[in-house]
Steps between C-alpha positions, in 0.01 A plus 500: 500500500256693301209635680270482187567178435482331832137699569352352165672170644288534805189586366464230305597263755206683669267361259436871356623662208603901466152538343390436884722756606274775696830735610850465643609676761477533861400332737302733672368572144594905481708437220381272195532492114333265243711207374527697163735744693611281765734257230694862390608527918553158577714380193844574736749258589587493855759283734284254611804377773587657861504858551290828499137447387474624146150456466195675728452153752099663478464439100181289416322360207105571554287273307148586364308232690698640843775229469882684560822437465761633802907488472684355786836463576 
């Protein structure tokens, strides 16, 4: 799986677009960068099947009109 892909996947299911993008980051919201650097750090390809988690399980999307996007397992 690619991370990049499968977050631009989800936001537009959303109904937004990365132009709605406020940050991604953390959940708790200590640690956020702009969509403009966000695609450079989440274009990775990860093992999307059973295992160790490769990705932080508290990485969200935050939307401009307070909408967000969370990862689960």
């Amino acid at each position: 799986m690619n991370l990049l892909g499968e977050t631009k996947g989800a936001i537009s299911q959303s109904g937004h677009s990365t132009d709605d993008v406020r940050f991604v980051g953390s959940r708790d919201g200590k640690l956020g960068i702009p969509w403009s650097q966000a695609e450079k750090v989440l274009d990775i390809d990860y093992d999307d099947g059973y295992g160790g988690q490769e990705i932080s399980a508290d990485l969200v999307v935050v939307f401009t009109d307070g909408g967000f996007l969370r990862r689960e397992e």
